[in-house]
PLY file of the C-alpha trace (Angstrom):
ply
format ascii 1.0
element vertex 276
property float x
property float y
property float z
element edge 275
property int vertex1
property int vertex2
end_header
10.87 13.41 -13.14
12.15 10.38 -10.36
13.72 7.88 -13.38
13.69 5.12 -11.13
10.61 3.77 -10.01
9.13 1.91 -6.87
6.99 -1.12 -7.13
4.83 -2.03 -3.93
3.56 -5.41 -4.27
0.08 -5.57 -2.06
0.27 -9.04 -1.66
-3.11 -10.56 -0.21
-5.26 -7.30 1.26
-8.46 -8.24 3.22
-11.16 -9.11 0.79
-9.75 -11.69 -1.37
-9.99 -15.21 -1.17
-8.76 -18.56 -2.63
-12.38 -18.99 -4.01
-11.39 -15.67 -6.44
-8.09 -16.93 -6.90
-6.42 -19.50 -5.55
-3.19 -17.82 -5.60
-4.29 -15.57 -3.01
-1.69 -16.43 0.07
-3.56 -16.88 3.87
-0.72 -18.51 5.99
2.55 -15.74 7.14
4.78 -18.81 5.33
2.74 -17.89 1.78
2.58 -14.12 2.42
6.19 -14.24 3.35
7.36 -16.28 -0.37
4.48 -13.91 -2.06
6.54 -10.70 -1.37
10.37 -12.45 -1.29
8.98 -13.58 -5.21
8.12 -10.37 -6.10
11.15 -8.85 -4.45
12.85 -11.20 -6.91
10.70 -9.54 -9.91
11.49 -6.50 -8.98
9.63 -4.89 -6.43
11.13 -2.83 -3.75
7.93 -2.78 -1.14
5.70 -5.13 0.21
2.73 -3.61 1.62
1.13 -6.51 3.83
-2.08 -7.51 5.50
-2.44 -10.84 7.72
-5.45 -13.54 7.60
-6.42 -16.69 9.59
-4.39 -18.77 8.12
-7.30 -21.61 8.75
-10.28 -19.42 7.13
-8.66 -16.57 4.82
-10.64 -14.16 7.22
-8.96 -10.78 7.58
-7.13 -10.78 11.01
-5.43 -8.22 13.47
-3.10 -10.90 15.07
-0.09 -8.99 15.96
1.84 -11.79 16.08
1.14 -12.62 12.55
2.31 -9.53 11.70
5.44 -10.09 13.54
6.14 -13.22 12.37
5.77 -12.25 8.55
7.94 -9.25 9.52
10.85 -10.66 10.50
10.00 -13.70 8.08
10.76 -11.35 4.84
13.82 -9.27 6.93
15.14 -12.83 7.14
14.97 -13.65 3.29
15.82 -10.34 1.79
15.99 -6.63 2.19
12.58 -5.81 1.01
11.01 -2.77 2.56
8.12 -3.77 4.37
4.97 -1.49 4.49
2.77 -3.30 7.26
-1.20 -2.46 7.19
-3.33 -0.41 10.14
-6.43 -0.90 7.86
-8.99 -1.25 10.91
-11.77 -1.63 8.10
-12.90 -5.14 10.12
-12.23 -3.63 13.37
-15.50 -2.68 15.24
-13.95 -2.85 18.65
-14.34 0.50 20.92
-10.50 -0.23 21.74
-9.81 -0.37 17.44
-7.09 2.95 17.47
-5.17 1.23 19.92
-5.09 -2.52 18.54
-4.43 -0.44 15.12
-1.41 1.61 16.96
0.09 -2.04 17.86
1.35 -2.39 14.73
3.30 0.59 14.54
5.18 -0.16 17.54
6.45 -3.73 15.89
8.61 -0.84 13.79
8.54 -1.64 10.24
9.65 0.44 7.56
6.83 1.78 6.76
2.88 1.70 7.79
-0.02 2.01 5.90
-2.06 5.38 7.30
-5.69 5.84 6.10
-6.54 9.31 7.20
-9.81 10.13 6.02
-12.97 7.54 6.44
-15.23 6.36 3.23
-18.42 3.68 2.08
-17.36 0.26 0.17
-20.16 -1.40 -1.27
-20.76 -3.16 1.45
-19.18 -1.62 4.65
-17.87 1.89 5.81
-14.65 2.36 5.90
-13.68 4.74 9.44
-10.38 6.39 10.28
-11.54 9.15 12.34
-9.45 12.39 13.10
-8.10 11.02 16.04
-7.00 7.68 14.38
-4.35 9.70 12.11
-3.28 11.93 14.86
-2.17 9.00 16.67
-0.69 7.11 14.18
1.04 9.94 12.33
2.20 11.11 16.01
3.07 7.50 17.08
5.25 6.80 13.60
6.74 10.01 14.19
8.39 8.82 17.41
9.06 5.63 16.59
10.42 6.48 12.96
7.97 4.71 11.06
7.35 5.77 7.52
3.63 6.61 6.92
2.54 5.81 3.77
-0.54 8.09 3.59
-3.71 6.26 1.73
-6.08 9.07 0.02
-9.41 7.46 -1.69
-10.95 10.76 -2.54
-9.81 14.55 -2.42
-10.58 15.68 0.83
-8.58 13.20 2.16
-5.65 15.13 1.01
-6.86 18.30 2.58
-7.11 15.79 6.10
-2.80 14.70 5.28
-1.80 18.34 4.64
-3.11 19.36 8.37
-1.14 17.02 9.64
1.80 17.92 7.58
1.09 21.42 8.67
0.83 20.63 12.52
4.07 18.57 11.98
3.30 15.44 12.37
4.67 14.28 9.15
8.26 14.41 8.57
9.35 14.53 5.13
9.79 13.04 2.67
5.64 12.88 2.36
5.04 9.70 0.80
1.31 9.54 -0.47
-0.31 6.00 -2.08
-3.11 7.63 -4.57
-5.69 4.86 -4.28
-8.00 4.69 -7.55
-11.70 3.58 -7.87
-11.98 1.82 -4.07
-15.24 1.66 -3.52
-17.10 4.95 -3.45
-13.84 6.52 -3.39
-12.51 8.55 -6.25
-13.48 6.65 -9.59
-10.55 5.79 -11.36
-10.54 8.37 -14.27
-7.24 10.02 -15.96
-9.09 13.08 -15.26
-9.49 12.37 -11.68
-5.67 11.20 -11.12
-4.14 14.33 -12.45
-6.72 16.20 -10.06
-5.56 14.11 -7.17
-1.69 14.91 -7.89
-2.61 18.11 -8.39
-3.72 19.11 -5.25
-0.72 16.97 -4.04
2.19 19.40 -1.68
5.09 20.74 -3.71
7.63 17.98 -3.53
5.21 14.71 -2.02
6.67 11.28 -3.13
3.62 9.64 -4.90
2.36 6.07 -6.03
-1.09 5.27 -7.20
-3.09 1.89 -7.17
-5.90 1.04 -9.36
-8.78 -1.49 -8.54
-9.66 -4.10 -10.66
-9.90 -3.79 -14.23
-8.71 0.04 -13.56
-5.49 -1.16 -12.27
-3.41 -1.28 -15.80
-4.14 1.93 -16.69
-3.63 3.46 -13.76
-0.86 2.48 -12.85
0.95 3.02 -16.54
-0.70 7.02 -16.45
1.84 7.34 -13.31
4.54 6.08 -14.53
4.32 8.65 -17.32
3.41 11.44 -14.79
6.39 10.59 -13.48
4.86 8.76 -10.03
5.42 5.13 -8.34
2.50 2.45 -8.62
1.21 -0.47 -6.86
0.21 -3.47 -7.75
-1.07 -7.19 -6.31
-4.30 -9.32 -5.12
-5.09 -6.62 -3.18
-6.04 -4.50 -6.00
-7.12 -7.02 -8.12
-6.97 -10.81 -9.20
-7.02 -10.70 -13.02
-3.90 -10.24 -15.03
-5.55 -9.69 -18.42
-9.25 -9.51 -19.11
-11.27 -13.34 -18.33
-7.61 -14.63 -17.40
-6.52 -15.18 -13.42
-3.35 -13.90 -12.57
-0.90 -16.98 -11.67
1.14 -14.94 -8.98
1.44 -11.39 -7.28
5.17 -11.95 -8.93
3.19 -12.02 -12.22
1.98 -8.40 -11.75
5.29 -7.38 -10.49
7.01 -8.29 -13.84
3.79 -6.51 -15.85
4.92 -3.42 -13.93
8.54 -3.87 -14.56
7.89 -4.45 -18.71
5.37 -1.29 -18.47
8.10 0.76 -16.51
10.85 0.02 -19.02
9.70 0.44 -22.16
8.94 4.19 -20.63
12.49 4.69 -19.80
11.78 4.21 -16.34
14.06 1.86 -14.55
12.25 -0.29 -11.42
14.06 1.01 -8.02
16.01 -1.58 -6.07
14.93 -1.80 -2.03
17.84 -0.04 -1.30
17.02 3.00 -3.69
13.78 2.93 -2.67
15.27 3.57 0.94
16.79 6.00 -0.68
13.96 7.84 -2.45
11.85 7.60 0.97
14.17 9.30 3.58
14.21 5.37 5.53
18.10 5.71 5.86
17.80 8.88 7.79
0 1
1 2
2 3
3 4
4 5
5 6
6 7
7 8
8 9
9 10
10 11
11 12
12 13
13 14
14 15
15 16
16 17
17 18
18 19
19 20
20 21
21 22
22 23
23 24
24 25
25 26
26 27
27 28
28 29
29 30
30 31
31 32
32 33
33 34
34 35
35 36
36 37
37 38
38 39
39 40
40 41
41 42
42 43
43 44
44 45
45 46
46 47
47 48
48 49
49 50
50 51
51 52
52 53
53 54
54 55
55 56
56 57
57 58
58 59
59 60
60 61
61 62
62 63
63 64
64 65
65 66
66 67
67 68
68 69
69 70
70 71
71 72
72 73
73 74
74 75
75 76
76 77
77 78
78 79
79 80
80 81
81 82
82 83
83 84
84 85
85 86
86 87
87 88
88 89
89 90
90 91
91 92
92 93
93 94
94 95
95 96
96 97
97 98
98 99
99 100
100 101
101 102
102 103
103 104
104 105
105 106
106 107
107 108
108 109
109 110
110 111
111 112
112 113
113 114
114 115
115 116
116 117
117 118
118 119
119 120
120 121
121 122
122 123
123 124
124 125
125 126
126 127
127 128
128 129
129 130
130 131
131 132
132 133
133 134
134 135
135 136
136 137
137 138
138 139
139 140
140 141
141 142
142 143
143 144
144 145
145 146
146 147
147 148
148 149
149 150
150 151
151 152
152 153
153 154
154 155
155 156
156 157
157 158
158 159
159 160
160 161
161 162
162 163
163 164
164 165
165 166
166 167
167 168
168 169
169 170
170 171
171 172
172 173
173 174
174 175
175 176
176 177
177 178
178 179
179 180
180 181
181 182
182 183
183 184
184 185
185 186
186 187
187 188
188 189
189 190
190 191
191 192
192 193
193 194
194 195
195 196
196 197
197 198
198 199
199 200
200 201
201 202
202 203
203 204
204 205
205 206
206 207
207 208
208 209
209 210
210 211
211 212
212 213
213 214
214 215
215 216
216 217
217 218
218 219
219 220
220 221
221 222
222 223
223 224
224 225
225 226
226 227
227 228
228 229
229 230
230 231
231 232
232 233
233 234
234 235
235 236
236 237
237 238
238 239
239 240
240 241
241 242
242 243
243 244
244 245
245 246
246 247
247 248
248 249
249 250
250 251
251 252
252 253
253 254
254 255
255 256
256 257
257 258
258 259
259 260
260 261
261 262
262 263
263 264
264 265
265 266
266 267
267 268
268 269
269 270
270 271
271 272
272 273
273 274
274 275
């Protein structure tokens, strides 16, 4: 078992809004302190998404990516894990506005390989969408961090692990009860990292209410865990959560008290092949 452990910190996401919380950061200045204070509590990633920062609306603005990019490489030496999500995209042109983000060359990027329903909208990453990305991060040496909401999404990775398109390490984020994705079950999380490749590095997320447990299962299977407004808003049950820092530190008291010790940015390079 990995004794040290990586904390992503999914700062804002796409879906919630200052009217849930009014912690939730819009503006690249309030995502930027967002993941520099929870680089402070002790997460090593930032996995980040971009709004208006007028509305809150999910946006695609490249240059608010860039601008919270180098914002954060500025303050500290957080790994950054930018999003490809096209889950607002509708455009005919979406895999190449999604692809734009790659080439800004972060650490890492987000890669959702297999398509799904949310309550409300579908969520589509067809085949050609990860054969693009995975081949365009492959050239540019971009980390793909490889989002699986259900099982056969894992069967969709491993092809293009198998066609080499994946260099490894394989890092895998294990994303629990999204929508009509997976439900988030102890059950279904040992299924999921079962069917996980002989030596993948893996986190897991949890939405909502299923975040907690979750996330503490992994740590005792021996896995890395996300946490944030992304996933959810609530830090205890009826009680708002005051900062993503604040679930940072609720990860970093869960983590030690299992003798698990939280991995520092530069460990977590470590850990993910980036220094290569």
């Amino acid at each position: 078992m990995e004794k040290k452990i990586i904390i992503t910190a999914a700062v804002c996401g796409s879906r919630s809004m200052k009217t849930d919380n009014p912690a939730v950061p819009y503006t690249p200045k309030e995502i930027i302190e967002a993941a520099v204070e929870c680089h402070k509590a002790g997460a090593a990633i930032a996995h980040i998404h971009v709004r208006d920062p007028e509305t809150g609306k999910p946006s695609f603005r490249i240059s608010y990516f860039e601008k919270v990019l180098e914002g954060i490489r500025e303050k500290c030496d957080m790994i950054v894990n930018l999003s490809t999500s096209g889950l607002f995209l509708n455009e005919h042109d979406a895999i190449p506005r999604r692809l734009q983000v790659i080439r800004l060359k972060p650490d890492i990027c987000s890669l959702d390989v297999g398509s799904m329903n949310f309550a409300d909208v579908a969520f589509v990453n067809p085949p050609q969408w990860g054969q693009a990305a995975a081949e365009l991060s492959q050239c540019l040496g971009v980390k793909p961090e490889i989002e699986v909401f259900d099982i056969g999404h894992i069967a969709q990775a491993n092809d293009l692990i198998e066609n080499e398109l994946v260099d490894k390490p394989y890092y895998f984020q294990l994303c629990m009860g999204a929508g009509w994705g997976i439900p988030a079950t102890e059950e279904n999380l040992l299924f999921m990292k079962n069917k996980l490749l002989e030596g993948v590095i893996w986190s897991v997320l949890g939405i909502g209410k299923y975040q907690r447990p979750m996330i503490t299962l992994a740590m005792e299977l021996g896995g890395h865990v996300r946490v944030g407004f992304e996933d959810n808003l609530l830090i205890e049950k009826g009680k708002l959560a005051k900062s993503n820092a604040e679930f940072v530190e609720l990860a970093v008291n869960l983590a030690l008290v299992r003798d698990r010790e939280p991995a520092t940015s530069a460990e977590a390079r470590e850990i993910l092949g980036l220094n290569k």
